[in-house]
PLY file of the C-alpha trace (Angstrom):
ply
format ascii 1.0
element vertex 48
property float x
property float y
property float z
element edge 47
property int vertex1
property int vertex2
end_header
11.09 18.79 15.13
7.68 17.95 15.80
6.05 14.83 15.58
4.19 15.86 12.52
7.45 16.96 10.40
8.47 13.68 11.01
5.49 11.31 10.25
5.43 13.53 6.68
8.97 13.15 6.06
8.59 9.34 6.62
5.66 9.38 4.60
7.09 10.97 2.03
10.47 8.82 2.21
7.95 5.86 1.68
6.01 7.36 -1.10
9.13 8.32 -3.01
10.88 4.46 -2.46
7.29 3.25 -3.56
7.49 5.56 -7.20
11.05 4.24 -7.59
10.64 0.71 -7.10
7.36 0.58 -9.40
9.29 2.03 -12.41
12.23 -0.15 -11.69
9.63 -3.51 -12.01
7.94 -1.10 -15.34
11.53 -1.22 -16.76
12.43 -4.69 -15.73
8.90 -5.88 -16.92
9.38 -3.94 -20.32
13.25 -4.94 -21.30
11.69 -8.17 -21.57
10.36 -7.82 -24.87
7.10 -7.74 -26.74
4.26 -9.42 -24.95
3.07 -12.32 -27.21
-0.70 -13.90 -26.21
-0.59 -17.39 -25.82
-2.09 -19.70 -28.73
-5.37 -20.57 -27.21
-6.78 -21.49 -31.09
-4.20 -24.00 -31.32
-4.76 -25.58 -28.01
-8.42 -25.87 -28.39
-8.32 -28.07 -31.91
-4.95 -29.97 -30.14
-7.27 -31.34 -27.42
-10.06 -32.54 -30.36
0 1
1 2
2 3
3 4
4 5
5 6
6 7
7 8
8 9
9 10
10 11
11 12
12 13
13 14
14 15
15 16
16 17
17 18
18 19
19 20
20 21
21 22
22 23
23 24
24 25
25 26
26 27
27 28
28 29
29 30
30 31
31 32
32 33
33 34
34 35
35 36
36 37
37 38
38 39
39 40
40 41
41 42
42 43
43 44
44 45
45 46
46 47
């Protein structure tokens, strides 16, 4: 094999591990539940 098969297939080894690992963290990120915003109106008349 050349040298170019082989910076492509490592490339593309990367690129694949990179896809994977981002949808694992999506799926982590997500099975934690419904993102609720933090209460900034109550902390603003708390510190009046």
């Amino acid at each position: 094999m050349n040298q170019g098969k082989i910076v492509a297939i490592i490339t593309g080894a990367i690129s694949i591990f990179l896809a994977v690992a981002y949808l694992v963290i999506v799926q982590l990120l997500d099975f934690r539940g419904e993102m609720i915003p933090a209460p900034t109106f109550d902390i603003i008349f708390n510190l009046c």
